[in-house]
C-alpha positions, -999 to +999 in steps of 0.1 A: -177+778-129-142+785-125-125+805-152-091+788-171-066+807-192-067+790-222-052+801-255-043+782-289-035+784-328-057+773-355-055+739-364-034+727-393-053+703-410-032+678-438-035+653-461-076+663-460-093+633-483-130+633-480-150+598-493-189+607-502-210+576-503-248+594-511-254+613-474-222+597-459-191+610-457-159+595-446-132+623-440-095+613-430-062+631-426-038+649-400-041+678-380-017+696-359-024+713-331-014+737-300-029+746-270-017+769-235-039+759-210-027+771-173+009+777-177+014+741-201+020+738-237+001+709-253+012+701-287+011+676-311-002+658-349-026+635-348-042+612-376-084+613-378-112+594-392-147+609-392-179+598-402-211+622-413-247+618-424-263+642-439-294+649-421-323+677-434-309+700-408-277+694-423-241+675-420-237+655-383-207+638-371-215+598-364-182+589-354-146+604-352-112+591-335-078+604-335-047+590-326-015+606-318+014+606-336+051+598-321+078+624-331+104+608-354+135+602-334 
């Protein structure tokens, strides 16, 4: 495999609210994000929605979606 130069910050994550409904959990909020991967800059905030199950080998993800956020003009 081909190596890349990658590089990035920890994510920032906001406005964290976690739903538990007996062994699922629905998790929302924002994260932020930045990433240098050859040469280019990729940045941005993004709102999420996950879904988990706890299982007896413990938490899984079910279902997660982000969408990004415009800047404010």
């Amino acid at each position: 495999f081909p190596s890349h130069d990658s590089s990035h910050k920890p994510i920032r994550l906001e406005e964290l609210r976690v739903r538990a409904l007996g062994n699922v959990a629905l998790v929302t909020g924002k994260f932020s994000l930045q990433v240098e991967a050859r040469g280019k800059v990729i940045e941005g905030t993004n709102r999420f929605c996950m879904t988990m199950i706890e299982r007896p080998e413990g938490w899984k993800i079910v279902q997660f979606q982000a969408t990004a956020l415009t800047a404010k003009p």
